[in-house]
Structure formats: structure tokens, C-alpha cells
N, C-alpha and C positions, 0 to 999 in steps of 0.2 A: 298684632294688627298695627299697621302703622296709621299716626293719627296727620292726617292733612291740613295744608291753613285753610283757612276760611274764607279768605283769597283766590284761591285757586278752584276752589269748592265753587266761587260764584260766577266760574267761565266755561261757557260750553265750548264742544271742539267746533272745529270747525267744521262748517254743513258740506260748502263744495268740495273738502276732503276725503269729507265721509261718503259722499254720493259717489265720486271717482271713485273710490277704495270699492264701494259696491257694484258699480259696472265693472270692475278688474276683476272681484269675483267671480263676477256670472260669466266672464270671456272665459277666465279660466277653467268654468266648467262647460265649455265649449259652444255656447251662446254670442251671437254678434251681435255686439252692443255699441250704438251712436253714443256717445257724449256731447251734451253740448252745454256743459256743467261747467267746465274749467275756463279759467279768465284767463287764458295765455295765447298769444300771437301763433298759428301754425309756420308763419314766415323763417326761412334760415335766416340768420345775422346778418347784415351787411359784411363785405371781404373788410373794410377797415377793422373790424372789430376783431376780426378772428385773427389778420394782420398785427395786431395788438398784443392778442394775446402770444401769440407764436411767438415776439423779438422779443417780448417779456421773460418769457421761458428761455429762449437761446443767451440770452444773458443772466441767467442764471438771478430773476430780479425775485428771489424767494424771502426775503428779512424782512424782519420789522419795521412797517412805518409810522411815524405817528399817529398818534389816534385818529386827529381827523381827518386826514388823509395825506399822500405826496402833496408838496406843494403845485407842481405845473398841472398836476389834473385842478385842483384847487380853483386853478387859473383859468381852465380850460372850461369849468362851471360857471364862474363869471365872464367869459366871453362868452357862452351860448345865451345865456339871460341876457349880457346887455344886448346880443344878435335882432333877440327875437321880442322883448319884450326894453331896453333900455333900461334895465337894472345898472348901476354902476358899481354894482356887489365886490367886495375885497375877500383876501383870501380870508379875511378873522370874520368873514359874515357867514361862511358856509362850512358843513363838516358833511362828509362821505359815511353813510349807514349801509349795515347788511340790507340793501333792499330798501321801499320805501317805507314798508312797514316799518320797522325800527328804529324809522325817523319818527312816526309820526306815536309810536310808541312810548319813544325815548320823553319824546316832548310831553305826556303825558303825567311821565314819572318826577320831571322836572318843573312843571308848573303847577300842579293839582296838591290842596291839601283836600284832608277828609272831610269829604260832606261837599266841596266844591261843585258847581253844578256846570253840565257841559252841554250849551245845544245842539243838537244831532238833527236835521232835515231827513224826515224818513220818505220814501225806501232809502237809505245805506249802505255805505257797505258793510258788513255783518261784522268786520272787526272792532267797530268804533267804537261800539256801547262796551264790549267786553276789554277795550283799550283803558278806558275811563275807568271800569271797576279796579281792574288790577292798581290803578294808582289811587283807590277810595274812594274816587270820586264818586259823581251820579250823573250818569245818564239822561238827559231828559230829552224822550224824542218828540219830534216837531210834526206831527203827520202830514200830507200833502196828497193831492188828486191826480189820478190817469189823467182825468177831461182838462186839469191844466198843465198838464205835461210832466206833473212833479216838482213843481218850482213854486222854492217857499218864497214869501212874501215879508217884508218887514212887520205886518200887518200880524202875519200868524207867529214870529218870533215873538215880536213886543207880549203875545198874550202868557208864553211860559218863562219869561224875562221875570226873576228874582233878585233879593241883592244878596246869592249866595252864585249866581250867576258870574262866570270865570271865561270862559272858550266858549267860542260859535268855530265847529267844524264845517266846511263848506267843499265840495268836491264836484268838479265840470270840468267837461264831460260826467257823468256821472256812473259810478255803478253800484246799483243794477241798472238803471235804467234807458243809460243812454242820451238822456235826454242833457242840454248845454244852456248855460245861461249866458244871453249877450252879454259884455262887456259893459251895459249900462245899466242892464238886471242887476248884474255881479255889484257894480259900483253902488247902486240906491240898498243894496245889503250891508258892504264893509262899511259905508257913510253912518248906517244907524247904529251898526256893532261898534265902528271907533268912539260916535257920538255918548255909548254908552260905556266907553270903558273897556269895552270885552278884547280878549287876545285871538285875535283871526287866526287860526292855521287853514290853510288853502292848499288842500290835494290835488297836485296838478300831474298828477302821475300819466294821464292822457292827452298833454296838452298838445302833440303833435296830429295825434288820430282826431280831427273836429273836419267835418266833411261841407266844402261850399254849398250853398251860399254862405253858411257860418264859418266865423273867423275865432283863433284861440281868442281866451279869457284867461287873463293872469289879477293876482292881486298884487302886484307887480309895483304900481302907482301907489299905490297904499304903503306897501314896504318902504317906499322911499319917502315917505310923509311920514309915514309915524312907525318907524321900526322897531319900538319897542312894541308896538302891537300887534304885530303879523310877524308869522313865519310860513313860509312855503316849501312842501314838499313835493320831492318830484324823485325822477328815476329811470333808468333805462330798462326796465323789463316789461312797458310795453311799446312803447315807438320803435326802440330798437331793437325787441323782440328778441333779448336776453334773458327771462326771468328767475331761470337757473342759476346765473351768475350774482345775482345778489348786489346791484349795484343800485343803490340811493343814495338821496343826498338834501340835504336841508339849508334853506337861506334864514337867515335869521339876524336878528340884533350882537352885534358881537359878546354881549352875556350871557346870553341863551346858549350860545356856542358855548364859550368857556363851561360854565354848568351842563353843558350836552356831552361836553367833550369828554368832564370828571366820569360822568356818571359810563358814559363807554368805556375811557381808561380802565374802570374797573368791572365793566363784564367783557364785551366783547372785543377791546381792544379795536386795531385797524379793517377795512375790508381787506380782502386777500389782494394782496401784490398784484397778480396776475390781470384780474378782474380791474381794480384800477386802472393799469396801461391801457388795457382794451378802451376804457372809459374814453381814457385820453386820445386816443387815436377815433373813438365814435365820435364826441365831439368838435373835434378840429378836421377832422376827413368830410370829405363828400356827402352830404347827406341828400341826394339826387333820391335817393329809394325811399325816403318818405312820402314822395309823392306818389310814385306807383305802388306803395302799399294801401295808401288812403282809397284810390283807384280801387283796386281789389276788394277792402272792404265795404265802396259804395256799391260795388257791382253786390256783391253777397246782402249788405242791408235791404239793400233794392227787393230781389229777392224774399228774403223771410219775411217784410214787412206784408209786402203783395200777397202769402199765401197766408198769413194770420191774419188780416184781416179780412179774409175770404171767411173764415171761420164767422157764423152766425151767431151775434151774443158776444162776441170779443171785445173788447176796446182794448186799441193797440197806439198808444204815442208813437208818433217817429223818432226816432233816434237820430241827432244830429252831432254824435263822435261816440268814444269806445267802439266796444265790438259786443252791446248787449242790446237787446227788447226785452221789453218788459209788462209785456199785454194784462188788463185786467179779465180774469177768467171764470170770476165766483159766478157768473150767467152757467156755465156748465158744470157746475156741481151738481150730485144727487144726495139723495138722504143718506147715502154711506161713502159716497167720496163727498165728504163737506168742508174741506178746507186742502189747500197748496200743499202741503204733507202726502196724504192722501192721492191728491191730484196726480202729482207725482210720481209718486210708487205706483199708481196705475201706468202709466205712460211708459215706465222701465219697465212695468212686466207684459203690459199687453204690447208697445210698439219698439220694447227694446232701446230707447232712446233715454238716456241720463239732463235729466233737468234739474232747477235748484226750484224750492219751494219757496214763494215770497215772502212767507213768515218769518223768514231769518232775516231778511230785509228790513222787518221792519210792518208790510203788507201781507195780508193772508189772504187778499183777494188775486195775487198776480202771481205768474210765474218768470221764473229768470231762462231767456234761451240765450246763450252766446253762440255768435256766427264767426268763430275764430279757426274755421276748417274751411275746406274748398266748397265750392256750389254742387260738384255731384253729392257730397256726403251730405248739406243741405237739402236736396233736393230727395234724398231717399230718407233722410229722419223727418222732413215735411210729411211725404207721402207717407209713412207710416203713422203720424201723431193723426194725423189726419183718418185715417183708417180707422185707428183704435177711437177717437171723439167720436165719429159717426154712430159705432157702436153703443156710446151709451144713452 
């Protein structure tokens, strides 16, 4: 028998993988099944991008690049940041990760000793906590409320504030929820985290998808105040609606790079060739199609919003970027569906519809729907969720 670390031992898989894998199931045994479980853009690419990849391949750009990446995409990261946000980022501030995950992975492995403690704003995304174990750390999450949208407060950090306390994780847009913190929310957060020392990482992985009246929120100003204490991550697999391609990427203090970069050099080395150029070509091309995506997914929020909170007993936040809700639902439990698990599994078998349960969030009172499909396919996994609720 072979014997496991003890490391690995203390990470679950992951939920929305398992949930998808189990609607694939049930197709394949001849059942039609909604998902609305997976965090990925149904949008094709922008033509830059696929234009990218194409002249990458016709030039045959297959070798080895540095670890942290080609240098003009390099370039091409710090002109979209200083575009959009006035970063004046160099190439020694930023390195190129499989995806955003592996950024914020990496960073994990690189700044955490054992017993470190890392705050986590719950709901989350369900990778965080199990981010943090893998590098010994500890976890410590921050809970937060539907009725205030999910938005922690300095107020509720300061109370699990230790002085084994290392990173305050912060992510807006947010997922699961959806829910965005202005830019002066955002800033009365990194003010108290700098004032105490802590290393901000700020997942900006949806900074494109934030729907008017609200405006993006970077920790952007912060980076350029005190760079030794922020880094940000970010990535094209959801604005640019890549996420197969595996392309992220991390700003940081130019040490953090260096030690980001060792610790890649020796697993995964560079992102693929290929995927880079595309990068390069998303960046520096037209980005016209972010608007009429954002379009698209207010029409679809619009939508899900209006028919959840039709639902009696629901409390549903509005979501003001990604592409998720995040309704609180423990009003419709019964004595044997009594918690989001449950919830769930009812929902995939009576209405056919794949959801995420909020307990992996972090909430056992809420469920996760992503609206990253069309409005008719909304529109019929509504009406079915809806059907199978009445019933109970």
C-alpha cells in the first residue's frame, strides 16, 4: 500500500470538478443535464487571440522560454496595467503562471512558513484554504453576510488578526458570489492590512467582467506604495475567455518574482509558447469585445437575478461582476435535505441542473449558480429548479 504525505492527505478535490465529472456521468447515461457548476466563459476568444496563436505555430515558435516568460508579452502586461489601472510595472515585476491559479499557488509556497496564518474573506473561492495548507500554512476564514452583500469589513478582519498573521487574500469581483467592492471599500481594507504589516495578494482574475454602474477595483495604488506588500494576480481565462489555455500571470516586488521564478524554474518551467503569443496579441489588439461581453452577461445576470429572487424564502445579493449568484437558501431546507450538499444533489436529480454547494465556499447556507451559458439554457434550468423547489 503505498503510504501518502500528510500534505496531500489535508486537500480535498475539487467540488466544481466533481459536480461537472457527475453531470458527464448522467449525460452519458442518456439524461440531459444543465450545468451551471463551471466558472468558464461560454464566449469563443476574441480572433486576436486565436490570430496569436496561429503565427506562433506557423513560425514554428515551439522552444524553451524563460521561466518567467518571453520578454514583449512581459511588456505587454505592463502596458495593459499601466492602460487600465496606472501601474508603471517593469518586466522584473511580473512573471507569466500556468493560469491564475499557479500564481496565486506559487505565492503561497514562496511566502508561508508552517503555522503562518492567512486571511480568507468567506464565501471564497474554494481553492484558497486548500492553497494555504499545501504550503503549512493555516487558513483562517473570515465569515461574512448575504444581507451585506459579502463584504468583509476591517472591523471583522481586525477580530481574527494574530501575530502569526502573514496574508490577507482579497478577491473582486468575487467568486462565488459575485458580489464587487468599490475602490474605496477595497482601499479602507489594504490601508488596515498595510497599517498592519500583512502581504495583500489581490485576485483580480475578473477585473474586466465588473458591470456599470460599478467601475474595476485594483490594488494597483497600493502596489506602487508599498510593493513589498502586495502582489496581484490576474489572467486571461476569464475576460478573454481562454481558460483552457492556461494563461496567468503575477505583479509583484521584483523578489517575489525572483523567488517565484526559482520555485517555477524547478517544477513547471515556462507557459507554453504558443499560449504566450496569443497573450500577446490579446493584449496589445483590440479589445472592443469586452464590452459586448459584459453586455451579454448583464442581460443573463438580469435574468437569473429576477427569477431567484421570485423564489419565496431566498435572499439573493446582486452581483455587480463575474458571472456567479450566490443566493442564501437554508429558508428551503427540510429535515432531510438540511444543508447545500444535499441541496444540491436534489436539484441534479429531480431538475437535472448541476450546481455547486456553498459549503465548499466556505457558506452551507447558499448555493453557487454560474450564468456563463446562453439565456435559453438559463431560462429552462430556471424553470426546472423552480419546478423541482415547488415540490418540496
Amino acid at each position: 500500500m503505498v503510504k501518502f504525505s500528510q500534505r496531500i492527505q489535508k486537500v480535498k478535490p475539487s467540488a466544481t470538478l466533481t459536480i461537472n465529472a457527475k453531470a458527464a456521468e448522467l449525460r452519458a447515461q442518456g439524461k440531459e443535464v444543465i450545468s451551471l457548476a463551471v466558472g468558464e466563459p461560454d464566449f469563443a476568444p476574441p480572433e486576436s487571440v486565436l490570430n496569436g496563436a496561429r503565427e506562433a505555430i506557423d513560425k514554428v515558435m515551439t522552444k524553451y522560454t524563460p521561466a518567467a516568460g518571453l520578454p514583449e508579452v512581459l511588456d505587454a502586461i505592463c502596458g495593459y496595467y499601466n492602460k487600465f489601472y496606472s501601474i508603471d510595472a517593469k518586466r522584473q515585476n511580473i512573471i507569466i503562471t500556468n493560469g491564475g491559479k499557479q500564481g496565486l499557488y506559487n505565492l503561497m509556497q514562496i511566502l508561508l512558513d508552517p503555522e503562518d496564518e492567512v486571511l480568507i474573506p468567506a464565501p471564497c473561492w474554494l481553492s484558497y484554504p486548500d492553497m494555504v495548507l499545501l504550503a503549512d500554512g493555516k487558513p483562517v476564514i473570515v465569515p461574512t453576510e448575504a444581507e451585506n452583500n459579502f463584504f468583509v469589513t476591517k472591523e471583522d478582519l481586525e477580530k481574527y488578526l494574530t501575530s502569526k498573521t502573514k496574508i490577507l487574500i482579497l478577491n473582486t469581483p468575487s467568486n462565488p458570489t459575485g458580489c464587487h467592492y468599490s475602490q474605496e471599500q477595497f482601499d479602507e481594507i489594504c490601508k488596515w492590512a498595510i497599517s498592519k504589516d500583512l502581504f495583500i495578494i489581490s485576485d483580480e482574475i475578473y477585473d474586466q467582467l465588473v458591470y456599470p454602474p460599478a467601475k474595476p477595483t485594483s490594488a494597483s495604488k497600493w502596489f506602487v506604495r508599498y510593493p513589498e506588500n502586495v502582489a496581484i494576480v490576474n489572467g486571461l481565462s476569464k475576460s478573454f475567455a481562454i481558460p483552457g489555455w492556461r494563461v496567468g500571470y503575477v505583479i509583484a516586488h521584483e523578489e517575489v518574482i525572483k523567488n517565484f521564478s526559482k520555485l517555477q524554474g524547478q517544477s513547471t518551467s515556462n507557459v507554453c509558447s504558443i499560449a504566450q503569443m496569443a497573450t500577446l496579441k490579446a493584449l496589445t489588439g483590440d479589445l472592443g469585445f469586452l464590452e459586448k461581453n459584459r453586455e451579454k452577461f448583464i442581460e443573463r445576470k438580469d435574468y437569473i437575478v429576477k427569477r431567484i429572487q421570485e423564489i419565496k424564502g431566498v435572499v439573493c445579493p446582486i452581483p455587480t461582476g463575474a458571472f456567479y449568484v450566490f443566493p442564501r437558501v437554508d429558508a428551503l431546507y427540510t429535515d432531510k435535505i438540511n444543508n447545500s450538499t444535499k441541496f444540491c444533489e436534489y436539484l441534479l436529480d429531480e431538475a437535472s441542473v448541476a450546481l455547486v454547494p456553498g459549503v465548499v465556499f466556505g457558506d452551507d447556507r447558499c448555493i453557487r449558480f454560474s450564468y456563463a451559458v446562453d439565456i435559453k439554457t438559463l431560462e429552462k434550468a430556471m424553470d426546472q429548479i423552480i419546478k423541482a423547489i415547488d415540490k418540496l
